[in-house]
C-alpha positions as CSV (number, residue, x, y, z in Angstrom):
1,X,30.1,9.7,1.9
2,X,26.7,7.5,1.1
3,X,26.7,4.3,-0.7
4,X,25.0,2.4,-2.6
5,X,23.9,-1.9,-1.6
6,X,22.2,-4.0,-4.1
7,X,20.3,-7.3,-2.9
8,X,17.5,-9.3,-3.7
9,X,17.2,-10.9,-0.1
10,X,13.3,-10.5,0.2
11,X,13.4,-10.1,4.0
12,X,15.8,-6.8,3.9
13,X,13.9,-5.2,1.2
14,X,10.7,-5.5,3.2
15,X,12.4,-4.7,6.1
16,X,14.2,-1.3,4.2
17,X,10.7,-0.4,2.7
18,X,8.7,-0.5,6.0
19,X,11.3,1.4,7.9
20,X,10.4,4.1,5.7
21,X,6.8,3.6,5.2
22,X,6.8,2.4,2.0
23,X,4.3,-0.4,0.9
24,X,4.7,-2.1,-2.2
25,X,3.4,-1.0,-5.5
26,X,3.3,-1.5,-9.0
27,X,2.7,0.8,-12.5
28,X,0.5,-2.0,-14.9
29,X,2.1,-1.4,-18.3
30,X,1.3,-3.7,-20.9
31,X,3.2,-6.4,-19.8
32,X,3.5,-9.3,-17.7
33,X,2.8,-8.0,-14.0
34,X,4.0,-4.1,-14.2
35,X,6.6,-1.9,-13.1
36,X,7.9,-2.3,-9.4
37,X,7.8,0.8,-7.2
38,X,7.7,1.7,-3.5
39,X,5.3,3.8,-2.5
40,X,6.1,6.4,0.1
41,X,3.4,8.9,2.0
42,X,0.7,9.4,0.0
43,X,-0.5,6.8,-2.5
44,X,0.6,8.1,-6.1
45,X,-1.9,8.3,-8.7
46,X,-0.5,5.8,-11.2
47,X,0.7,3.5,-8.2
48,X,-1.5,0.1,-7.8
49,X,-0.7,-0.9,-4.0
50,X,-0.7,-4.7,-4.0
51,X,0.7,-7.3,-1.6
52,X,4.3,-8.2,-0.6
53,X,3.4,-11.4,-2.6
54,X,2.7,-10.4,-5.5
55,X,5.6,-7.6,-5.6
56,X,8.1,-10.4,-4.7
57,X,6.7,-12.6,-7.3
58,X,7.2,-10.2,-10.1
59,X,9.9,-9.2,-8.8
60,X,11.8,-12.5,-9.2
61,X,10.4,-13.4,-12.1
62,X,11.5,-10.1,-13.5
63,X,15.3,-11.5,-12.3
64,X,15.3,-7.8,-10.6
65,X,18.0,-6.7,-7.7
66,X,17.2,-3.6,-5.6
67,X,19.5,-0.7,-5.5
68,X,18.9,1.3,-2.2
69,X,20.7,3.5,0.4
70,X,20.6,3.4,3.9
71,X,21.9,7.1,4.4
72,X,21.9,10.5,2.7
73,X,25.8,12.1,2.8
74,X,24.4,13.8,6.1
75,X,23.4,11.2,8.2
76,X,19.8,11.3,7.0
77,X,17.3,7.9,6.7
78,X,17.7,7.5,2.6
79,X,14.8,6.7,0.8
80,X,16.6,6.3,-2.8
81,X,15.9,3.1,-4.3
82,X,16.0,1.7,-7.8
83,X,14.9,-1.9,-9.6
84,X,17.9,-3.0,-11.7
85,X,18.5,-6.4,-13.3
86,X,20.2,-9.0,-11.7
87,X,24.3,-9.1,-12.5
């Protein structure tokens, strides 16, 4: 069975994200700083690439958690991953 972890320890979402080659990105929308993505393989059109600084930034002044999994039911590295607020 896979499962689900939520954190917003900065240090294991970096960690998580550049296990799988993911670099930090953001969608600009209107508002203040964007919409917080991971990147994977190659860069997405609408995808801004920007620093771990400024992702970490936003993404505590956004009072975000991240929602990831380790493993796919298989075994398999997961790269699922979701923003949600903080509880």
């Amino acid at each position: 069975m896979s499962s689900s972890e939520t954190t917003t320890d900065h240090k294991a979402i970096r960690a998580w994200a550049e296990e799988r080659k993911g670099r930090p990105a953001v969608i600009r929308a209107g508002g203040k700083g964007g919409v917080l993505r991971i990147d994977f393989g190659e860069k997405e059109e609408e995808f801004d690439e920007i620093g771990w600084e400024e992702f970490f930034k936003i993404f505590d002044e956004s009072k975000l958690a991240f929602l990831y999994q380790d493993k796919t039911k298989d075994g398999k590295t997961s790269r699922f991953n979701k923003f949600v607020e903080r509880g």
